[in-house]
matplotlib code that plots the C-alpha trace (Angstrom):
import matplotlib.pyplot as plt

x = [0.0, 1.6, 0.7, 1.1, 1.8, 0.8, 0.6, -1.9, -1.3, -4.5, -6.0, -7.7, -8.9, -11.1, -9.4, -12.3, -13.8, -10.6, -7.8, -5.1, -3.8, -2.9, -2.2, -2.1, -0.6, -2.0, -0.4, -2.7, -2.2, -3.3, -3.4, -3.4, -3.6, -1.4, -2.9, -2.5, -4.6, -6.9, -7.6, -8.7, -11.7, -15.2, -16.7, -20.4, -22.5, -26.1, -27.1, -29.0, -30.5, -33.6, -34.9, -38.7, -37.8, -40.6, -39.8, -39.8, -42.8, -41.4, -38.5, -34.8, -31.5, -29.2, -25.4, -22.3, -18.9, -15.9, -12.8, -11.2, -9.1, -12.2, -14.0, -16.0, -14.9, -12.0, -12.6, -10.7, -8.5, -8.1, -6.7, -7.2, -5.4, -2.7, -2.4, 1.0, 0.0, -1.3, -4.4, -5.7, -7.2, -4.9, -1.7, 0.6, 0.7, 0.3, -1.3, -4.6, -6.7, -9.5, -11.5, -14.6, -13.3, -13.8, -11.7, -10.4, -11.5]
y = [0.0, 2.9, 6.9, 10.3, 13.0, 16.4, 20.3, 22.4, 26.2, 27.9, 31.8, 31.3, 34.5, 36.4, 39.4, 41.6, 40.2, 40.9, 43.1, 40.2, 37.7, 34.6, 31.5, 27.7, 24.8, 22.1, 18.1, 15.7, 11.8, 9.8, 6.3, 3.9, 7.2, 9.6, 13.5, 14.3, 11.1, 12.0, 15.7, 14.0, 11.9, 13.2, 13.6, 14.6, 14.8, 16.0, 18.9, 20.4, 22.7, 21.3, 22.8, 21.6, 19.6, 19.4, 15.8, 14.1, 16.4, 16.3, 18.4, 16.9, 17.6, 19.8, 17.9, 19.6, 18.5, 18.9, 18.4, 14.9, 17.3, 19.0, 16.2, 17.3, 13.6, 10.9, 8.4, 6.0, 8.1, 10.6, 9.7, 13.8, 16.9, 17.6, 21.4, 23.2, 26.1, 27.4, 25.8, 28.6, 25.6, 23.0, 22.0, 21.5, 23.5, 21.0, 18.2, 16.9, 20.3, 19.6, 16.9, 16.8, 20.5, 21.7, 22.9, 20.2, 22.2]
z = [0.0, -1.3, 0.7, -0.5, 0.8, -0.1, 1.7, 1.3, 2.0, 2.7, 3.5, 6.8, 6.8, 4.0, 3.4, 3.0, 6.4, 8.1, 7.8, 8.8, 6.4, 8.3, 6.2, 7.4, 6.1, 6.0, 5.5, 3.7, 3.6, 1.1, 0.2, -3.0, -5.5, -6.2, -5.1, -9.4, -10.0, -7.5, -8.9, -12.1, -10.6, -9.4, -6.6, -6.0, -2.9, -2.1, -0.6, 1.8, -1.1, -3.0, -5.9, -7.9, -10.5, -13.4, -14.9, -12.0, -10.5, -6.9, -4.7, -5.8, -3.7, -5.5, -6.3, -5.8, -6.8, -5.1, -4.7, -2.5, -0.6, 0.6, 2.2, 5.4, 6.7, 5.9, 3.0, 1.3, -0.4, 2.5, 6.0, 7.0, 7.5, 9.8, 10.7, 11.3, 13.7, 16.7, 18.2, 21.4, 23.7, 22.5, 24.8, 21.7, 18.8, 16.3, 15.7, 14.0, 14.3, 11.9, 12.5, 10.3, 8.9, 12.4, 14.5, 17.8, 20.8]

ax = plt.figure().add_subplot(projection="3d")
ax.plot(x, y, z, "-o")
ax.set_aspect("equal")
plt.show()
């Protein structure tokens, strides 16, 4: 079984919401497929949005695609992020900070 690494740099901030610009990085660990090989498949999931849908006569949930790296939980291709910066109400500053996209409090 073959893993991959790969770091994400991300804003946390908006910049129009707030005058800083703090960035985090963030380490992802995959398994069995390369991160490149990965960016080429789709994913899809349902939303909380429904909209009327007239050939089916009846209220559908709206798709969305996205991204494998933006997974709001681990699956088989992603084993999570590992955050590289202060956590306020953690002991250490490291460690697995998002857990679900959340942060570990």
């Amino acid at each position: 079984m073959q893993y991959f690494v790969t770091i994400c740099i991300d804003i946390l901030f908006e910049k129009s919401l707030v005058e800083l610009d703090a960035t985090h990085a963030f380490l992802g660990l995959t398994k069995d497929k390369s991160p490149n090989e990965l960016d080429t498949m789709k994913f899809e999931r349902e939303t909380n949005k429904q909209i009327w849908s007239f050939e089916l006569r009846k209220m559908i949930y709206i798709k969305e695609e996205y991204k494998w790296y933006d997974t709001t939980e681990t699956n088989e291709f992603n084993d999570g992020f590992y955050g590289f910066a202060p956590v306020e109400s953690d002991v250490s500053h490291w460690g697995k900070v998002f857990e679900n996209n959340h942060l570990r409090r």
